[in-house]
PAPA-157986 format. One record per residue: x, y, z of N, C-alpha, C in turn. Coordinates in pm, whole numbers, always signed. Atoms other than C-alpha are relative to their C-alpha. Layout:
residues N
<node n_u="X" n_v="Y" n_w="Z" ca_u="X" ca_v="Y" ca_w="Z" c_u="X" c_v="Y" c_w="Z"/>
...
This chain:
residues 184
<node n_u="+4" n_v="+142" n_w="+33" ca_u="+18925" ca_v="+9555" ca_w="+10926" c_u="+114" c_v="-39" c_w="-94"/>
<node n_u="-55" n_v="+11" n_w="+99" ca_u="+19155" ca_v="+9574" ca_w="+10629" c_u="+147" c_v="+24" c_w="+72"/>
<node n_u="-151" n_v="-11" n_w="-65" ca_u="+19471" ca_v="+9643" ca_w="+10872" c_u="+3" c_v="-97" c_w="+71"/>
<node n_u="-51" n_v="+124" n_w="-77" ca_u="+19421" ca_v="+9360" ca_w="+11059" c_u="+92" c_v="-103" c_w="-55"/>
<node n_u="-50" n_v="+93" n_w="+10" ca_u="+19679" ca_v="+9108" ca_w="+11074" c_u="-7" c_v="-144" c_w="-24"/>
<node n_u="+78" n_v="+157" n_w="-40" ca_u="+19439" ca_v="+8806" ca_w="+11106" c_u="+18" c_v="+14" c_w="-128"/>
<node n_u="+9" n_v="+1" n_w="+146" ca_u="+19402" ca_v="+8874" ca_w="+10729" c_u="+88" c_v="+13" c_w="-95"/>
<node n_u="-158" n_v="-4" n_w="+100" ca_u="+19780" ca_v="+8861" ca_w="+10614" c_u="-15" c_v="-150" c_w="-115"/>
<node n_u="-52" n_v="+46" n_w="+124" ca_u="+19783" ca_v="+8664" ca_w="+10274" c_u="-186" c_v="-86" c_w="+11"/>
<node n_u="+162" n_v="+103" n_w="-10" ca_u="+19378" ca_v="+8586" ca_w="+10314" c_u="-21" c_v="-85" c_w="-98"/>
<node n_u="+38" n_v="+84" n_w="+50" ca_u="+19232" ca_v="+8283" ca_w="+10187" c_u="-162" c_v="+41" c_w="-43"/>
<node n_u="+136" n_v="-14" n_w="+35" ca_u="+18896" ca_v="+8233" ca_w="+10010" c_u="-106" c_v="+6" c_w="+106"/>
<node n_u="+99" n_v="+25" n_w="-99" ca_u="+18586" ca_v="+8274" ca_w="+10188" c_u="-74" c_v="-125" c_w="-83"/>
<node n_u="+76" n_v="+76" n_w="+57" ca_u="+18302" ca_v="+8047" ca_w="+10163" c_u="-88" c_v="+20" c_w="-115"/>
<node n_u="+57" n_v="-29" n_w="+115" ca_u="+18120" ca_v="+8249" ca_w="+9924" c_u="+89" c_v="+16" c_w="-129"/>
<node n_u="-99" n_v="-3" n_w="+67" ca_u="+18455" ca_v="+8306" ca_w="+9755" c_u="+55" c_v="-149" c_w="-134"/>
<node n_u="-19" n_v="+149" n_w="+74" ca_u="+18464" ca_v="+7924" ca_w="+9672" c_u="-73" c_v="-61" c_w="-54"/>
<node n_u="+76" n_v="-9" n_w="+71" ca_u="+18168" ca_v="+7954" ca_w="+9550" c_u="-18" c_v="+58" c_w="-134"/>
<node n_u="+25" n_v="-51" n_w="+117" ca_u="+18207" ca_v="+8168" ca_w="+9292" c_u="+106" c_v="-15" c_w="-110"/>
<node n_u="-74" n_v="+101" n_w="+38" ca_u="+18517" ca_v="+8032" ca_w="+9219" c_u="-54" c_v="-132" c_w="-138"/>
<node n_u="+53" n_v="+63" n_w="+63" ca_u="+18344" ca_v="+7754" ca_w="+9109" c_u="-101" c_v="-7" c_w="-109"/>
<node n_u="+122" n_v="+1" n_w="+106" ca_u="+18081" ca_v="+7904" ca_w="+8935" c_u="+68" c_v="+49" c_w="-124"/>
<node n_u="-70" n_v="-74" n_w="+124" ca_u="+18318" ca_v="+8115" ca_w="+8708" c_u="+105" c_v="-146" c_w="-78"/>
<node n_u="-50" n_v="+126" n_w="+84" ca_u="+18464" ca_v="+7731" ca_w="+8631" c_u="-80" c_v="-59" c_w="-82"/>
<node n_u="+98" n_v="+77" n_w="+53" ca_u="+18141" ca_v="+7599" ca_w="+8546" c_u="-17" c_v="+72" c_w="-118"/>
<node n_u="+19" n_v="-78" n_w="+112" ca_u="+18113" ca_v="+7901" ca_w="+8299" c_u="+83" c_v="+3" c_w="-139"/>
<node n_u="-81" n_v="+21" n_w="+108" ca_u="+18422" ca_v="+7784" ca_w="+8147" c_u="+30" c_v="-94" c_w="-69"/>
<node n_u="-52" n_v="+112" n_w="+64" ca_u="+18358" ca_v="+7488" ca_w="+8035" c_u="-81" c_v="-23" c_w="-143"/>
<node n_u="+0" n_v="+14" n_w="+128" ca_u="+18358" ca_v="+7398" ca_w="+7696" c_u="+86" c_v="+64" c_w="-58"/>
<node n_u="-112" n_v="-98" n_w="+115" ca_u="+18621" ca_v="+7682" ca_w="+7615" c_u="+95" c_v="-84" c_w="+30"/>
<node n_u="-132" n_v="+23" n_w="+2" ca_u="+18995" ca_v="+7603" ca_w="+7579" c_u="+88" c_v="+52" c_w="+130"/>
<node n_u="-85" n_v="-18" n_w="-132" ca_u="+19260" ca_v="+7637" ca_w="+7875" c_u="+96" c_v="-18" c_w="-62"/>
<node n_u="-92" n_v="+61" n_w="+73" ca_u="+19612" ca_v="+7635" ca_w="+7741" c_u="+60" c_v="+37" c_w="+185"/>
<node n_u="-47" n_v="+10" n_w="-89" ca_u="+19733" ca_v="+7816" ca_w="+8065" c_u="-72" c_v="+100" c_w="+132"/>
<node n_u="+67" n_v="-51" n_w="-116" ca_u="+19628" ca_v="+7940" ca_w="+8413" c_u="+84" c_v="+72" c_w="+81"/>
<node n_u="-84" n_v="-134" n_w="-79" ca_u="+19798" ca_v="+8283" ca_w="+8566" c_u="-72" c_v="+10" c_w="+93"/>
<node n_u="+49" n_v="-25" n_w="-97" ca_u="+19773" ca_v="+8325" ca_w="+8878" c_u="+63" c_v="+116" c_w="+95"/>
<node n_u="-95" n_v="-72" n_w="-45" ca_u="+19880" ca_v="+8623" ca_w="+9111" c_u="-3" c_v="-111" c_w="+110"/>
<node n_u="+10" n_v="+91" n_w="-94" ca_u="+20059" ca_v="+8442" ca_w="+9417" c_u="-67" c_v="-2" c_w="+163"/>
<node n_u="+121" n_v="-44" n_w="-137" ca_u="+19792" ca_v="+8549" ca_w="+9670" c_u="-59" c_v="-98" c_w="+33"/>
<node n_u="+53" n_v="+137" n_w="-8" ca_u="+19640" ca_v="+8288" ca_w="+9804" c_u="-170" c_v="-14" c_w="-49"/>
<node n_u="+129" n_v="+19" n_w="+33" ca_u="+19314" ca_v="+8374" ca_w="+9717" c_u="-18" c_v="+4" c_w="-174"/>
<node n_u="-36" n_v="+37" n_w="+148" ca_u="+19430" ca_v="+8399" ca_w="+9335" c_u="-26" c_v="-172" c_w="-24"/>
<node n_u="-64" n_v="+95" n_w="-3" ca_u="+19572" ca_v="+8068" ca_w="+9359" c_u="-132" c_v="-110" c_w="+44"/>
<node n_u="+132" n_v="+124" n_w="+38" ca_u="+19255" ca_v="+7885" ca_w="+9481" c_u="-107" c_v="+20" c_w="-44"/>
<node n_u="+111" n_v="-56" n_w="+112" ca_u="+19007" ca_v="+8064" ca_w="+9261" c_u="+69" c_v="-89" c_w="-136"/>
<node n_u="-17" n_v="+96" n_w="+133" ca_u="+19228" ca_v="+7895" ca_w="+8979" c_u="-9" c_v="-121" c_w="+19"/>
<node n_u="+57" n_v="+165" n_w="-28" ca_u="+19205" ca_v="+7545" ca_w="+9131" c_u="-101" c_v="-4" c_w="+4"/>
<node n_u="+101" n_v="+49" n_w="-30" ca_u="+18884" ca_v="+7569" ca_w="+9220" c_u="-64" c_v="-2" c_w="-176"/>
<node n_u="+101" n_v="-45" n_w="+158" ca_u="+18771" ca_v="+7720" ca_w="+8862" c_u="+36" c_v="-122" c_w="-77"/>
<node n_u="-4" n_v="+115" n_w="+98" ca_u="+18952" ca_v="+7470" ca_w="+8657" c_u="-23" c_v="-167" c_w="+36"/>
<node n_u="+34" n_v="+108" n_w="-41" ca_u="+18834" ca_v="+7180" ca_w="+8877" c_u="-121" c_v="+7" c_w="-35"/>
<node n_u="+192" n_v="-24" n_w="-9" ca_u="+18469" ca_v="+7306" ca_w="+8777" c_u="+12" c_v="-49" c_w="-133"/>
<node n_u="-31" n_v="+12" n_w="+166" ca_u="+18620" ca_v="+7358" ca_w="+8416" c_u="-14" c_v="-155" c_w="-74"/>
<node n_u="-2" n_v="+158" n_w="+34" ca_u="+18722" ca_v="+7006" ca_w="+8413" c_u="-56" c_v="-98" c_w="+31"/>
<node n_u="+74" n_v="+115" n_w="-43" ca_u="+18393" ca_v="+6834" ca_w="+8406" c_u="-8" c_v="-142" c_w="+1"/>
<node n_u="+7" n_v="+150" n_w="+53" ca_u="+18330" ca_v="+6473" ca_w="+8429" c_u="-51" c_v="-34" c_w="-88"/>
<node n_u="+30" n_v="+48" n_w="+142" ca_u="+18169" ca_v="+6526" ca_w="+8121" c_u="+105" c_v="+21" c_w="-127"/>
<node n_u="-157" n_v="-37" n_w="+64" ca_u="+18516" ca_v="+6638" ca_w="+7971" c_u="+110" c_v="-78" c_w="+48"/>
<node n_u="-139" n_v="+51" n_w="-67" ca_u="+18783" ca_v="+6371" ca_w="+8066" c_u="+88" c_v="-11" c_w="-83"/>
<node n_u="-194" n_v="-14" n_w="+89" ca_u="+19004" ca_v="+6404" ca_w="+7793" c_u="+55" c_v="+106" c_w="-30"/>
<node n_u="-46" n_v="-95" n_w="+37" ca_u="+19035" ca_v="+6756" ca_w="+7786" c_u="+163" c_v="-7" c_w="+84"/>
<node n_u="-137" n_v="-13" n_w="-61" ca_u="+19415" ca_v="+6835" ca_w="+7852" c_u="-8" c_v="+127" c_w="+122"/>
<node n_u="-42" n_v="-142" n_w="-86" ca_u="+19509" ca_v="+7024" ca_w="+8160" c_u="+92" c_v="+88" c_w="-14"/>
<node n_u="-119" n_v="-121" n_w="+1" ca_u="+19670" ca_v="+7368" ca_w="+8129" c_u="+111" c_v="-17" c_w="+98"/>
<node n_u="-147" n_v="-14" n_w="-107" ca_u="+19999" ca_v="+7457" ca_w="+8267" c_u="-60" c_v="+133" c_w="+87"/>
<node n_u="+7" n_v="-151" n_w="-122" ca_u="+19971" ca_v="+7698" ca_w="+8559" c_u="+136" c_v="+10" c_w="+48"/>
<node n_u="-120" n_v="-103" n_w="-10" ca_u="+20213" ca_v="+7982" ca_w="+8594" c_u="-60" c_v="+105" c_w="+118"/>
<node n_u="+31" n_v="-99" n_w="-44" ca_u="+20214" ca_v="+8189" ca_w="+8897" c_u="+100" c_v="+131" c_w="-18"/>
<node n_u="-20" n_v="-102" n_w="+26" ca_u="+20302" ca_v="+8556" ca_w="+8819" c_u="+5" c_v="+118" c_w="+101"/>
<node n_u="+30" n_v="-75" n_w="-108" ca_u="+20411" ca_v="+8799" ca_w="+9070" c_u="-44" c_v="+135" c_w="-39"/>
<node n_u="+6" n_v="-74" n_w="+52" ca_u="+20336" ca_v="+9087" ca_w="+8853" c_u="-143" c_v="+66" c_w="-25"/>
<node n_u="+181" n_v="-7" n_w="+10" ca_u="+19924" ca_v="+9036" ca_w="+8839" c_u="-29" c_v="+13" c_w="+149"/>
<node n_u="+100" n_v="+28" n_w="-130" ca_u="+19861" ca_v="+9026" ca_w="+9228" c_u="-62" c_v="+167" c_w="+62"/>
<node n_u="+90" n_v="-107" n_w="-4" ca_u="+19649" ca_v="+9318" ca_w="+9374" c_u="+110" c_v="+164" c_w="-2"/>
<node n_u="-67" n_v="-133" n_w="-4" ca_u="+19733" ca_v="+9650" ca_w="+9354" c_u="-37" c_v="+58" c_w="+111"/>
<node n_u="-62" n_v="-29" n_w="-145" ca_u="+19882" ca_v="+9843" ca_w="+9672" c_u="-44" c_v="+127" c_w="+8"/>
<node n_u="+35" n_v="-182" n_w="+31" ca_u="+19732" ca_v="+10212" ca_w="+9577" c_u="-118" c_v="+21" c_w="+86"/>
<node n_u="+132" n_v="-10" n_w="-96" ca_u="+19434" ca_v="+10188" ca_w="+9844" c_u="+89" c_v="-15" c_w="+139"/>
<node n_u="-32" n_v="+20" n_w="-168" ca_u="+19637" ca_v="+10141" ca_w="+10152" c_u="+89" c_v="-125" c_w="+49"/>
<node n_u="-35" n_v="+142" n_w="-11" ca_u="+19857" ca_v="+9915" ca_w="+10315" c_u="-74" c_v="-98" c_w="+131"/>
<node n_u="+65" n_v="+172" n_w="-34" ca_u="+19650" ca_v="+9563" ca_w="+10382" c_u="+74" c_v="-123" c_w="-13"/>
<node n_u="-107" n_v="+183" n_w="-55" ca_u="+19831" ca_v="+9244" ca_w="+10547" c_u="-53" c_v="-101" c_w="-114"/>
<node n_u="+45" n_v="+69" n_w="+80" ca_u="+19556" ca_v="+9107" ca_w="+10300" c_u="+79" c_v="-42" c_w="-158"/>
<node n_u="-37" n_v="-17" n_w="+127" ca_u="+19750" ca_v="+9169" ca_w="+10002" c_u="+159" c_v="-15" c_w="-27"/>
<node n_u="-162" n_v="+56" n_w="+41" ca_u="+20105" ca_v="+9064" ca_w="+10111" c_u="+18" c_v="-119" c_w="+30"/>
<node n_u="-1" n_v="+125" n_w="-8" ca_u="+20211" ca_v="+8732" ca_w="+10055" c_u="+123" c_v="-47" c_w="+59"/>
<node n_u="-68" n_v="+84" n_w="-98" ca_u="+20371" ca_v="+8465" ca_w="+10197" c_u="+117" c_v="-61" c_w="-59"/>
<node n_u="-133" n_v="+44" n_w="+80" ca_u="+20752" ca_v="+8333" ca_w="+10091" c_u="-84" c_v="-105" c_w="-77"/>
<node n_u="+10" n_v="+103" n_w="+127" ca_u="+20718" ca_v="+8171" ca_w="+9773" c_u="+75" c_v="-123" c_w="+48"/>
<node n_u="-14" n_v="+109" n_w="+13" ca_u="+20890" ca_v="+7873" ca_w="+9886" c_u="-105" c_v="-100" c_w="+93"/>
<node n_u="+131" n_v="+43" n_w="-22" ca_u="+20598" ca_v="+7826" ca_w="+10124" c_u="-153" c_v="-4" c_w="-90"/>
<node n_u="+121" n_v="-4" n_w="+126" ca_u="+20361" ca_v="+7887" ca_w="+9847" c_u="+13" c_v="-122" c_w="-87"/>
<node n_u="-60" n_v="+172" n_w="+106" ca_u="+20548" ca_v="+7631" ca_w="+9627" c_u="-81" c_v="-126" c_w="+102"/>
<node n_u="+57" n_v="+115" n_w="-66" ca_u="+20439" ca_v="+7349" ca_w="+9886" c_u="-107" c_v="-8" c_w="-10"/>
<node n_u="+166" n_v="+54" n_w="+6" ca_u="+20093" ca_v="+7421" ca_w="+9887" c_u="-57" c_v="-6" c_w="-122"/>
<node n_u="+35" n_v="-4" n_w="+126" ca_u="+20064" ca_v="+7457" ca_w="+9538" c_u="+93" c_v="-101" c_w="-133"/>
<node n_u="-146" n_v="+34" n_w="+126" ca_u="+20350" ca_v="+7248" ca_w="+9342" c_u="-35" c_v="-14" c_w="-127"/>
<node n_u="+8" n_v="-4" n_w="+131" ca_u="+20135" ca_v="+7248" ca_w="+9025" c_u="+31" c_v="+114" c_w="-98"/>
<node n_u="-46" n_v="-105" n_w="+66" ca_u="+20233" ca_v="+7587" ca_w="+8963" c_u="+132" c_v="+42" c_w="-21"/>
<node n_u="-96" n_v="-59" n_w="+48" ca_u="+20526" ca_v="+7711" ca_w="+8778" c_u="+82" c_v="+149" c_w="+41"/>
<node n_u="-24" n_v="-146" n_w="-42" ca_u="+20684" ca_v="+7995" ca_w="+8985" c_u="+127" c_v="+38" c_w="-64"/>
<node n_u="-98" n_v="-99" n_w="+64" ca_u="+21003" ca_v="+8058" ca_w="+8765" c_u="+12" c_v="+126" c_w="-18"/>
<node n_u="-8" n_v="-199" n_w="+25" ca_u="+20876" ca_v="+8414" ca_w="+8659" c_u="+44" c_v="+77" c_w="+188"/>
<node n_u="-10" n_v="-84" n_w="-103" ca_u="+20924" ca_v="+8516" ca_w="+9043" c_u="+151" c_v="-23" c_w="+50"/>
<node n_u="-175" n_v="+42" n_w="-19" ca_u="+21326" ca_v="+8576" ca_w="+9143" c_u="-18" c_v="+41" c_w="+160"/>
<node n_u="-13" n_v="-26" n_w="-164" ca_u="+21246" ca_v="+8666" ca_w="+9544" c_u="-79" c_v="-79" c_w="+103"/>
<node n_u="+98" n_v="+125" n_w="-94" ca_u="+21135" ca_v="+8418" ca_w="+9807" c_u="-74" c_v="+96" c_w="+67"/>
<node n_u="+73" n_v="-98" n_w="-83" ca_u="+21017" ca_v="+8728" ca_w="+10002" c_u="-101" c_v="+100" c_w="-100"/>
<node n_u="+68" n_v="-74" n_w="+77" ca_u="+20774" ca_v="+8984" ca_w="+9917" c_u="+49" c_v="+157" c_w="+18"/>
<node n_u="-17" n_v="-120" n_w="+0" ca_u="+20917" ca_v="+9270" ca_w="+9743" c_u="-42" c_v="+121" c_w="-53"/>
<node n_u="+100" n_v="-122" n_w="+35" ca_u="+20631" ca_v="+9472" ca_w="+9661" c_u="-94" c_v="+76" c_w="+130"/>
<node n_u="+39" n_v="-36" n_w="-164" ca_u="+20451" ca_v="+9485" ca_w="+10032" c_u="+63" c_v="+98" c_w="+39"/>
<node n_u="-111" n_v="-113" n_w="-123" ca_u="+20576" ca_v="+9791" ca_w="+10251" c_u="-89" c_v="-10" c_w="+86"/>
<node n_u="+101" n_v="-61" n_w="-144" ca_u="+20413" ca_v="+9830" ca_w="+10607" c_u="-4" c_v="+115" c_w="+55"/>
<node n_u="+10" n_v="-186" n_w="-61" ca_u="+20494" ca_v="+10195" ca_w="+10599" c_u="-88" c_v="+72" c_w="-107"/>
<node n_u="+51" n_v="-157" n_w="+113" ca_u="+20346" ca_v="+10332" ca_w="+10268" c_u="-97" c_v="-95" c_w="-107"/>
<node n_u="+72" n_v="+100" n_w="+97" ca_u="+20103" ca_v="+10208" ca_w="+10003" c_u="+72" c_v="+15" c_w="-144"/>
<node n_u="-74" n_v="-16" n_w="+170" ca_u="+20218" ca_v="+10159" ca_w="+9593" c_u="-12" c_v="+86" c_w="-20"/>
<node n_u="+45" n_v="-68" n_w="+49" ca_u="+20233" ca_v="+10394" ca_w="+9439" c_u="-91" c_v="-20" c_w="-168"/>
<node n_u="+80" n_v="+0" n_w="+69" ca_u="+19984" ca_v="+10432" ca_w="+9117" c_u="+150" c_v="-22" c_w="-144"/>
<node n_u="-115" n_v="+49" n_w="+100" ca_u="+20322" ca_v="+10450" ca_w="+8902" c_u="+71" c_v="-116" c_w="+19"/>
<node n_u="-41" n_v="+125" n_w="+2" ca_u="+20459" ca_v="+10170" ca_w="+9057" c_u="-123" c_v="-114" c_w="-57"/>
<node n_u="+84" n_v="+105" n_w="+23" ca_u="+20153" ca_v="+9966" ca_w="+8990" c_u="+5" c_v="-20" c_w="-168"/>
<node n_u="-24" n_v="-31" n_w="+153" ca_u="+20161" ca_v="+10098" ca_w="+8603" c_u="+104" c_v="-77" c_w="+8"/>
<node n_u="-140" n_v="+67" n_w="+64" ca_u="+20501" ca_v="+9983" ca_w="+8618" c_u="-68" c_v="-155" c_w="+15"/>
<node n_u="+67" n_v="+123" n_w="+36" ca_u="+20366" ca_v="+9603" ca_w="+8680" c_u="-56" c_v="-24" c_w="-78"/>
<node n_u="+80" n_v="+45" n_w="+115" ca_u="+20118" ca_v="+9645" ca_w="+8460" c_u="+36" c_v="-42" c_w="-131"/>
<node n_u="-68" n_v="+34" n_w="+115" ca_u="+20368" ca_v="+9697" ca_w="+8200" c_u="+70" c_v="-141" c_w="-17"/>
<node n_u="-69" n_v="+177" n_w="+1" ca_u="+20582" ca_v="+9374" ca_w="+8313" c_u="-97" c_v="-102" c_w="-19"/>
<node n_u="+116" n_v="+101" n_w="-35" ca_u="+20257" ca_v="+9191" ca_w="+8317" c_u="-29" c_v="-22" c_w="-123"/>
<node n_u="+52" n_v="-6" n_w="+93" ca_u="+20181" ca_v="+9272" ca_w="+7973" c_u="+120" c_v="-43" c_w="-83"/>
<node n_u="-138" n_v="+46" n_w="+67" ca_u="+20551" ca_v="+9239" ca_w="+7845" c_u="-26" c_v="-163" c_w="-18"/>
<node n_u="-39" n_v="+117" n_w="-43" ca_u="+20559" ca_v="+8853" ca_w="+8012" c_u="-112" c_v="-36" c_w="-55"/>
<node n_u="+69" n_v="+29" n_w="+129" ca_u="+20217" ca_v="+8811" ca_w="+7828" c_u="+42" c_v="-23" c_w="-123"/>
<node n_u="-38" n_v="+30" n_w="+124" ca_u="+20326" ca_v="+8876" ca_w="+7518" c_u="+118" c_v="-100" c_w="-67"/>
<node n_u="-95" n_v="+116" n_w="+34" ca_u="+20588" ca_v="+8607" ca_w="+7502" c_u="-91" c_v="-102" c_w="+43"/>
<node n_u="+12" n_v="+167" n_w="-39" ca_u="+20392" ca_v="+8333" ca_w="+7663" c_u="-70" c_v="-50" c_w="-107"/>
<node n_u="+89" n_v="+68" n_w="+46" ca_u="+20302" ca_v="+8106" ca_w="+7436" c_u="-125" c_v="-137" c_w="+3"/>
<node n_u="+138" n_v="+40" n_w="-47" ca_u="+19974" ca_v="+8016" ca_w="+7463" c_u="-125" c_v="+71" c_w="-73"/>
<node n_u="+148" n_v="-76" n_w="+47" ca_u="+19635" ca_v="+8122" ca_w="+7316" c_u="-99" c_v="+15" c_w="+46"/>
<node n_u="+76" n_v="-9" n_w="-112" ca_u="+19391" ca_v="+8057" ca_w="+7571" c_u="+30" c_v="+17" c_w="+150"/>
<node n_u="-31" n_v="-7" n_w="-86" ca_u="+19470" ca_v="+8178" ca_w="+7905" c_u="-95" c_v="+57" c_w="+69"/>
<node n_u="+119" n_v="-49" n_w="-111" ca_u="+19279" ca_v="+8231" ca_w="+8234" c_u="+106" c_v="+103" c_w="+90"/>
<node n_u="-87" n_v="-84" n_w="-74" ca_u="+19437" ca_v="+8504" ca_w="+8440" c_u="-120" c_v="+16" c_w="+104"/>
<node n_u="+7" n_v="-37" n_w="-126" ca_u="+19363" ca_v="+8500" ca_w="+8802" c_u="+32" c_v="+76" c_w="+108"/>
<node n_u="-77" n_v="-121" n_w="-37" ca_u="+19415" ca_v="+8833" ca_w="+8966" c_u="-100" c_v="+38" c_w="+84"/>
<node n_u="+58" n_v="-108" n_w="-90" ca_u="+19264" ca_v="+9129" ca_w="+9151" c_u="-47" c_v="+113" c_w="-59"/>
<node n_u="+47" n_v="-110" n_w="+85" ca_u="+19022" ca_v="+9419" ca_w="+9091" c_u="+78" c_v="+129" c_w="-16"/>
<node n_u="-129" n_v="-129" n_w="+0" ca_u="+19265" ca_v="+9718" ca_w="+9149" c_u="+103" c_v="-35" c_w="-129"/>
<node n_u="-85" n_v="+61" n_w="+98" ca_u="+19531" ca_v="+9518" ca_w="+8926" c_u="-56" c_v="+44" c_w="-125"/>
<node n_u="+71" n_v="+39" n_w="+143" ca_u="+19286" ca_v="+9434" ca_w="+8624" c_u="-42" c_v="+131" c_w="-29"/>
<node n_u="+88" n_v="-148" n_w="+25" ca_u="+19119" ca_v="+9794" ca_w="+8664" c_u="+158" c_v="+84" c_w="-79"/>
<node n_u="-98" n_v="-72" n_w="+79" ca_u="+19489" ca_v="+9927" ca_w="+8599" c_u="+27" c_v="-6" c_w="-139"/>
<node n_u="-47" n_v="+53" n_w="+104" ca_u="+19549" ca_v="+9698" ca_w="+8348" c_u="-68" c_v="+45" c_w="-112"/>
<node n_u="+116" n_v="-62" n_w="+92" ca_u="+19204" ca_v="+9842" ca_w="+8139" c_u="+34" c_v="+131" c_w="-4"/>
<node n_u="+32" n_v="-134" n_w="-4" ca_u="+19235" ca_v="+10154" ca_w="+8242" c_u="+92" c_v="+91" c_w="-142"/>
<node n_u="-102" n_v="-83" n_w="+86" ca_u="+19530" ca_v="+10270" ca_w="+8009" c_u="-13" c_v="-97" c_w="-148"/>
<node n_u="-28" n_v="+48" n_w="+123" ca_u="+19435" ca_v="+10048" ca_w="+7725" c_u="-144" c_v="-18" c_w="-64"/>
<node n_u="+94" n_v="-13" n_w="+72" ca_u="+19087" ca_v="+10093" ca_w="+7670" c_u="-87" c_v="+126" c_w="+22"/>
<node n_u="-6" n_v="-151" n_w="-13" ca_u="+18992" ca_v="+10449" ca_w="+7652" c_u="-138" c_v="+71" c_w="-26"/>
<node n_u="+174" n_v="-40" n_w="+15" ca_u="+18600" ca_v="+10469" ca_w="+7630" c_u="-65" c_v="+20" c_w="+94"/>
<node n_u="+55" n_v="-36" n_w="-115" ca_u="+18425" ca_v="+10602" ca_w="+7904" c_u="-70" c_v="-91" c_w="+47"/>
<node n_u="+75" n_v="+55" n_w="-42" ca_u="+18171" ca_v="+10384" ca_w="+7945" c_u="+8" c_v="-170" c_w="-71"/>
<node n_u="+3" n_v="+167" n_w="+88" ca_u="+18307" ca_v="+10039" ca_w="+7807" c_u="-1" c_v="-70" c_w="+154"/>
<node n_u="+14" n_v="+122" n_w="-59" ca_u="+18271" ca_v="+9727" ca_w="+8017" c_u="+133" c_v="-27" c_w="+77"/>
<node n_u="-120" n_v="+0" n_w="-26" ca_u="+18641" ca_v="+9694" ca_w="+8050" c_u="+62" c_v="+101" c_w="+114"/>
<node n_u="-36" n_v="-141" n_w="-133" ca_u="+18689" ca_v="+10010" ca_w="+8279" c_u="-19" c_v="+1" c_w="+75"/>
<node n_u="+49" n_v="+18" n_w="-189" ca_u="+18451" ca_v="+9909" ca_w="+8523" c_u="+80" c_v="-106" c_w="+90"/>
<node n_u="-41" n_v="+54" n_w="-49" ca_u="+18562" ca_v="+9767" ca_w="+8817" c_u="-69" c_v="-169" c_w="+23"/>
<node n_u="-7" n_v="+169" n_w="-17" ca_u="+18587" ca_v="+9370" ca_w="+8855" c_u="-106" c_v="-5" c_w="+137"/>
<node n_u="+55" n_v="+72" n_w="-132" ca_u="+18348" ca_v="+9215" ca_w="+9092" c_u="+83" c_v="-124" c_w="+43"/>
<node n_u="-79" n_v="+127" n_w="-41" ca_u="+18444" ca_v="+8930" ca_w="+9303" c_u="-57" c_v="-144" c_w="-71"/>
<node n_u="+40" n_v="+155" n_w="+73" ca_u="+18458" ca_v="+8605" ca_w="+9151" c_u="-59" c_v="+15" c_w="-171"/>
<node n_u="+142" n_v="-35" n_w="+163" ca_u="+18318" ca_v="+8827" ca_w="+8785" c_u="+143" c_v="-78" c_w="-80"/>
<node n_u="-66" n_v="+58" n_w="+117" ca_u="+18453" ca_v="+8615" ca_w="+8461" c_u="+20" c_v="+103" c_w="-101"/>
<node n_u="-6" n_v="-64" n_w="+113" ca_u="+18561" ca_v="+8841" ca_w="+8191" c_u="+119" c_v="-34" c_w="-170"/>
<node n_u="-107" n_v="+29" n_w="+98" ca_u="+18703" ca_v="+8754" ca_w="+7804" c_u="+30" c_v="+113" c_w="-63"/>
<node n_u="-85" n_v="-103" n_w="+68" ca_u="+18914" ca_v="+8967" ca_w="+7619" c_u="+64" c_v="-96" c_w="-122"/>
<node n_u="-76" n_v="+19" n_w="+83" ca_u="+19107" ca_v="+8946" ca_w="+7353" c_u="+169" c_v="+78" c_w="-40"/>
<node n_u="-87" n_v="-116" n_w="+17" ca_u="+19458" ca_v="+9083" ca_w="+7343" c_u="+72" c_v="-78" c_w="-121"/>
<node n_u="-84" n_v="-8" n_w="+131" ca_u="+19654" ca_v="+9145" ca_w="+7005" c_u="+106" c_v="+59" c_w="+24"/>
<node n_u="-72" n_v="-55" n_w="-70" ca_u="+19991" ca_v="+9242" ca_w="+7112" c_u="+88" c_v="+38" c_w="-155"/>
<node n_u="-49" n_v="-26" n_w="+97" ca_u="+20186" ca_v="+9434" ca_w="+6830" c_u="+124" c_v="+50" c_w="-60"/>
C-alpha cells in the first residue's frame, strides 16, 4: 500500500481533518507567534486546519501567526521508500498555500526523495540538526510545528535520554504535544 503511487504527496484523510481540528480546538487560548510546517501536504493542512480551530469566533482579535514552511521537519525516509512522503515542486506548493513563507527551502524539486534507496538514519540526524539550528534563530516564542512521527521521534530521540519519558514515544496521528526548548 505504502509503494503505491496513488499516494505520492498524500493529502489528509477524513479522519485526518478531524483531528486536525481537534488538536486546534486544544489550542486555543495559548499563543501562536508562528506555524512550521513540513511541506507535505498533509503537514500543511493539519496547520490550516488547526489554527482555523485555534482561531475561534470567540477570539477575533487574536493576531495570526506567520507560517513558515520548513523542508527540514517533513517525515523521515528510514522506513522505506513511500511516494507518500515525497513532495511536490515547491512552486506548486506555493499556489496552494501562499500564506506560507517558503524562503528556508532553496530547491523547487525534491532533494531528499530517492526511488532507489530509503534515508539513511544519519541523513535524517543530519536534518534534525538543521531543524534545530533554523529553530534556534527564529524569532518567536510560541511556535506550532507541524511534522511527522519518524521526524519528531528523531528529533526526541537524541535529546531526551530517559527510557520511559513521554517524549520518546512515538507520535500518534493528529497527537498535540508541548515542549519547551532552551537552546544554549
Amino acid at each position: 500500500m505504502y509503494e503505491d503511487e496513488r499516494y505520492f504527496d498524500a493529502g489528509l484523510t477524513i479522519d485526518g481533518r478531524e483531528q486536525a481540528k481537534e488538536a486546534g480546538l486544544l489550542l486555543q487560548g495559548s499563543k501562536l507567534d508562528v506555524v512550521v510546517a513540513s511541506p507535505l501536504s498533509r503537514a500543511l493542512q493539519t496547520a490550516m486546519i488547526a489554527c482555523k480551530a485555534w482561531k475561534s469566533p470567540s477570539q477575533p482579535l487574536l493576531k495570526d501567526p506567520r507560517f513558515v514552511c520548513v523542508e527540514w521537519c517533513r517525515e523521515g525516509m528510514t522506513c522505506g521508500v513511500h511516494p507518500c512522503n515525497r513532495r511536490r515542486t515547491i512552486s506548486e506548493i506555493k499556489s496552494e498555500y501562499p500564506q506560507f513563507d517558503f524562503s528556508s527551502i532553496t530547491s523547487n524539486e525534491d532533494d531528499i526523495w530517492r526511488h532507489d534507496k530509503a534515508e539513511t538514519q544519519q541523513d535524517l540526524n543530519h536534518r534534525v540538526a538543521l531543524f534545530l539550528e533554523w529553530l534556534e534563530t527564529l524569532e518567536a516564542k510560541h511556535v506550532l510545528i507541524c511534522s511527522h512521527c519518524v521526524f519528531l521521534h528523531a528529533l526526541f530521540a537524541d535529546f531526551v535520554k530517559e527510557q520511559h519519558n513521554t517524549a520518546n514515544s512515538w507520535f500518534g496521528r493528529g497527537e498535540l504535544r508541548s515542549f519547551v526548548f532552551e537552546f544554549q
